[in-house]
C-alpha positions as CSV (number, residue, x, y, z in Angstrom):
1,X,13.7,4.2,7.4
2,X,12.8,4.0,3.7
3,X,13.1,5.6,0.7
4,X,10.3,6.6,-2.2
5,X,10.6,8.5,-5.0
6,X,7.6,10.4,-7.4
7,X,8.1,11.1,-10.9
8,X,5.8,12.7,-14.0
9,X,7.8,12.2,-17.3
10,X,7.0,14.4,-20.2
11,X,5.0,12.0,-21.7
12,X,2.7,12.4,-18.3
13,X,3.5,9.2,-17.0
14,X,3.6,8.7,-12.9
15,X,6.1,6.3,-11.8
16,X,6.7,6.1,-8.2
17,X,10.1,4.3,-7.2
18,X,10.4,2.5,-3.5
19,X,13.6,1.1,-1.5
20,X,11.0,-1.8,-0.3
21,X,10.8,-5.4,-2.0
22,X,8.1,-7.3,-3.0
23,X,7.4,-10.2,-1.2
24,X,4.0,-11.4,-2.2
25,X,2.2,-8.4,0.3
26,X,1.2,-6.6,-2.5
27,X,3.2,-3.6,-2.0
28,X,2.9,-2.7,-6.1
29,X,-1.1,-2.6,-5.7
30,X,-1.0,-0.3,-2.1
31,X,2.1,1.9,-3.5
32,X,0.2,2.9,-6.3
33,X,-2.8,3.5,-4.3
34,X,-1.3,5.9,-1.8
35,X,0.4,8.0,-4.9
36,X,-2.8,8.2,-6.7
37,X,-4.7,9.4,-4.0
38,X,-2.6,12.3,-3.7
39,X,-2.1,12.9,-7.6
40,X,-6.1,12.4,-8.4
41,X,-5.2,9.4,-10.6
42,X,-6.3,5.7,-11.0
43,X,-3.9,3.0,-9.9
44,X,-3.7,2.0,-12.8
45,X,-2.3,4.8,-14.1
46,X,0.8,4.2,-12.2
47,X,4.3,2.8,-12.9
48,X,5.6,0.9,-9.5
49,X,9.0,0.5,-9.9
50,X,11.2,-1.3,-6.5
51,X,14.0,-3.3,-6.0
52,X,16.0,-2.1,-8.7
53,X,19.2,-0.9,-7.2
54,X,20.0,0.7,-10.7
55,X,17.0,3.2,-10.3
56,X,16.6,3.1,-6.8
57,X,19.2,4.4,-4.6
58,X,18.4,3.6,-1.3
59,X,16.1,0.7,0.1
60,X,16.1,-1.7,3.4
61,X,13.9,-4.8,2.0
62,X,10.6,-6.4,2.4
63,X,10.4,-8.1,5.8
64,X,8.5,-8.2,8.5
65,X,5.3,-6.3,7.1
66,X,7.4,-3.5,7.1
67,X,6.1,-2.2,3.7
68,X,3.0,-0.2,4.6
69,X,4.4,1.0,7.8
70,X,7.4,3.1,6.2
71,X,7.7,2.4,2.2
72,X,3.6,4.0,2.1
73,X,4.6,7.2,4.0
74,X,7.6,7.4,2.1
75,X,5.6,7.0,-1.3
76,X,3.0,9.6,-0.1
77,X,4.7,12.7,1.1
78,X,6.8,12.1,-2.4
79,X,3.8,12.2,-4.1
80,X,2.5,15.3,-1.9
81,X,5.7,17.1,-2.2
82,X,5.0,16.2,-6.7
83,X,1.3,17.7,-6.4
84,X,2.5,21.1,-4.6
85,X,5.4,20.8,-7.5
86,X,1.9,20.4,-10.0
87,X,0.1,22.8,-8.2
88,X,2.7,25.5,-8.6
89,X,2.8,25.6,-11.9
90,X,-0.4,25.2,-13.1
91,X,-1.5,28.2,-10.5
92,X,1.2,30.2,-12.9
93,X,-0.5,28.7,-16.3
94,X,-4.3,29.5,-15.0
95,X,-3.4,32.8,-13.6
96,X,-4.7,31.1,-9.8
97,X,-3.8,30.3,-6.4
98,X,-2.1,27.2,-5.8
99,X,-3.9,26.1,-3.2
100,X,-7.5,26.3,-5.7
101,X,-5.4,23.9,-8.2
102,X,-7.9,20.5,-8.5
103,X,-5.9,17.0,-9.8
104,X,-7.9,14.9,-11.5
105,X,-7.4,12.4,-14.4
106,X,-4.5,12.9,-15.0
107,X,-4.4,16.8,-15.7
108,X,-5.3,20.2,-13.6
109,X,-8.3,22.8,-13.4
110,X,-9.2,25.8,-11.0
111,X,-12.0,24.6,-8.2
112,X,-15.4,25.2,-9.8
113,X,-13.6,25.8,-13.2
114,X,-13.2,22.1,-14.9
115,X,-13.4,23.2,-18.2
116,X,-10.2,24.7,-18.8
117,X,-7.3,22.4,-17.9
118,X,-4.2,21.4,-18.5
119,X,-2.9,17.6,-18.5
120,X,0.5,16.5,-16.9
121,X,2.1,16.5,-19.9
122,X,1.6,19.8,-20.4
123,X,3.0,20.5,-16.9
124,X,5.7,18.3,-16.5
125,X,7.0,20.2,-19.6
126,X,6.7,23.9,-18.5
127,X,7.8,22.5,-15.1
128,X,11.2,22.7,-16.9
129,X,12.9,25.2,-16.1
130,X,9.5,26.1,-14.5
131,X,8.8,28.6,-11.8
132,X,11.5,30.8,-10.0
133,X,13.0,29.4,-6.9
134,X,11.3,25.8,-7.9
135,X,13.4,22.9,-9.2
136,X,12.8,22.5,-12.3
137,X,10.7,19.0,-13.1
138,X,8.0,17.2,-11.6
139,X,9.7,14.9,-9.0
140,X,10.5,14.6,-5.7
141,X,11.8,11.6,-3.4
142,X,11.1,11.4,0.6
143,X,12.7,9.3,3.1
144,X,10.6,8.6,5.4
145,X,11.8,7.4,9.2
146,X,9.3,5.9,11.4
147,X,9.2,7.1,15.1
148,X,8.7,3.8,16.9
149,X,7.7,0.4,16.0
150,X,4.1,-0.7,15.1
151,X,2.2,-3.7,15.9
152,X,-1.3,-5.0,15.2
153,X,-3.1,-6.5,17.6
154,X,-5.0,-9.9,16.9
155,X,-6.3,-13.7,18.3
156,X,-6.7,-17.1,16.6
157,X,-9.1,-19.2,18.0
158,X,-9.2,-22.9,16.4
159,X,-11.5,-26.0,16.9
160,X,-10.1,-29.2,16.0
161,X,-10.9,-33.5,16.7
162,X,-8.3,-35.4,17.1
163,X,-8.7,-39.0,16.6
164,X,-7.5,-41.1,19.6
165,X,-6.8,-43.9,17.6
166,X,-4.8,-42.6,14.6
167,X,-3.7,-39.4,16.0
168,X,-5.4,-37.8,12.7
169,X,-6.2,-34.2,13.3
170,X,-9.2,-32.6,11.7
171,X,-9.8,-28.6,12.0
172,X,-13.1,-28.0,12.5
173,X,-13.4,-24.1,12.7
174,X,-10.7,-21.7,12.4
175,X,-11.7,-17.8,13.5
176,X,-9.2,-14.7,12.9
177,X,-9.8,-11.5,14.4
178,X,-7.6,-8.2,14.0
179,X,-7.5,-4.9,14.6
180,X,-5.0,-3.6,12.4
181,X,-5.5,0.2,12.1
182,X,-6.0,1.3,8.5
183,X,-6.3,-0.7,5.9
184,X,-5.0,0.7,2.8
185,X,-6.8,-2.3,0.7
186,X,-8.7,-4.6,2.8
187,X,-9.0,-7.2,0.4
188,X,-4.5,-7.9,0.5
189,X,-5.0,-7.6,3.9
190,X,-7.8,-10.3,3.9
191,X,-5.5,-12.4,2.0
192,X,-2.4,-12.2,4.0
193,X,-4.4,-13.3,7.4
194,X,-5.8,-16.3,5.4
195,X,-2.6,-17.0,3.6
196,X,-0.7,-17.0,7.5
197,X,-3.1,-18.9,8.5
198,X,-2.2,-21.6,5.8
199,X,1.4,-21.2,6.6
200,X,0.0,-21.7,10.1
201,X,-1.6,-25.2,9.1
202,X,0.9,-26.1,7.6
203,X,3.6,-25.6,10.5
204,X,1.7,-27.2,12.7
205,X,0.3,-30.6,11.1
206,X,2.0,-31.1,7.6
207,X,5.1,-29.4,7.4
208,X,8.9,-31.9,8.5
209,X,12.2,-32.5,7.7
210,X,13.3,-35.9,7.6
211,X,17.0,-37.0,7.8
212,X,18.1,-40.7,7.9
213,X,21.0,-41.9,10.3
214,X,23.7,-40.6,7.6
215,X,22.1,-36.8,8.4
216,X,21.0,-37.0,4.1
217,X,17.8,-35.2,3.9
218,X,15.0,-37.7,2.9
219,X,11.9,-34.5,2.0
220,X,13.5,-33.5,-0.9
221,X,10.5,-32.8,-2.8
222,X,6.6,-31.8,-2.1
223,X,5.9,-36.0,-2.6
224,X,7.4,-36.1,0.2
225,X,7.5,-32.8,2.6
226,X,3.5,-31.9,3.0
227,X,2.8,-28.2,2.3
228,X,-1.4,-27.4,3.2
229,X,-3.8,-26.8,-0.4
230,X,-6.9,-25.8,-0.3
231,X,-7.8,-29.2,0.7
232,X,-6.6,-29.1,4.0
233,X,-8.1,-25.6,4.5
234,X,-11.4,-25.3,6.5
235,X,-14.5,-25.1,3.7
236,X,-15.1,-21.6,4.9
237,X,-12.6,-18.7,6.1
238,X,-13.6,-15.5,6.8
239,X,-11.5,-12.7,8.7
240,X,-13.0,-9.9,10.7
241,X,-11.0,-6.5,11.0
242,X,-11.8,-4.0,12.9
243,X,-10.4,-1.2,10.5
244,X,-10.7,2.1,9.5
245,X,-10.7,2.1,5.6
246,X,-8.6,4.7,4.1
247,X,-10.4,7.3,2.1
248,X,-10.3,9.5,-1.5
């Protein structure tokens, strides 16, 4: 389970608030992605605020690449739940139905009628006391329960020469393959299999702890305990997905 929540100030502003951490997946960029998708807004454009237990209430973490699978859903029916909160009161404003509301840019039109709109500014602030029988303001949170585990499915196929004399390994050619499902941004996900696979390398040729006879720890600093650079990476990496990429 995990916990998002969607919120346009009166300034405008779009800040979407997750239970999940960051932990170098890139969960800020893909957050904001999934909630400007639904809100017809740039990235950019949005506030990603998570692990803050003074603002957000509820959250499990950042492990196991748990973020897309449960804090993206949770970030994107908040967001949905926001635009029908959006849609609903510009639909009063423009004298329309809800469902022929358009987001885009941060502000609202009628389909086939750009020219007259009204920015979420101007929503967020008659949003308040807004429309009978809605809550008043432009924000909504969604906990979002996945309802079984996900896994991707990939193989690692490496080429090495191993000296016989010296026992020096050399990696040769290193190929990663994946089928992942959808990729919400191709290029983090590009990065994460390149980055394992450095982690990888590193695990497997460079990485030791040393203790002397007294049990004192002797790789106390990166002098000493080998962690792979881009040295020791093969001259070229390239990953192949097989992925659906997620569209506007």
């Amino acid at each position: 389970m995990e916990y998002a929540r969607v919120e346009v100030d009166a300034t405008g502003h779009v800040a979407v608030y997750s239970g999940v951490a960051a932990v170098g997946q890139g969960i800020e960029t893909t957050l904001a992605q999934v909630c400007a998708d639904e809100l017809g807004l740039s990235p950019e454009a949005i506030t990603v605020v998570h692990g803050d237990s003074a603002q957000v209430p509820f959250g499990v973490g950042g492990f196991a690449s748990r973020g897309a699978s449960v804090a993206l859903p949770a970030a994107m029916e908040a967001a949905r739940k926001v635009r029908a909160k959006i849609a609903r009161v510009a639909a009063g404003l423009l004298e329309a139905a809800a469902e022929d509301i358009v987001l885009e840019g941060g502000a609202a039109h009628v389909r086939g009628t750009p020219d007259r709109t009204l920015t979420f500014r101007e929503l967020a602030r008659a949003a308040v006391p807004g429309p009978p029988g809605m809550e008043p303001g432009l924000h909504a949170a969604h906990f979002f329960e996945a309802p079984k585990m996900t896994y991707p499915y990939g193989t690692h196929v490496a080429v090495v020469e191993v000296d016989a004399d010296t026992g020096c390994v050399r990696l040769l050619r290193y190929a990663i393959a994946y089928d992942i499902g959808r990729a919400v941004n191709p290029m983090i996900v590009d990065g994460q299999l390149v980055g394992a696979l450095a982690q990888g390398i590193g695990g497997a040729l460079f990485e030791e702890l040393v203790y002397d006879e007294q049990g004192q720890l002797l790789t106390t600093t990166f002098m000493d305990y080998l962690v792979p650079t881009a040295m020791e990476m093969p001259e070229s990496t390239r990953c192949g997905s097989s992925r659906r990429r997620r569209r506007r």
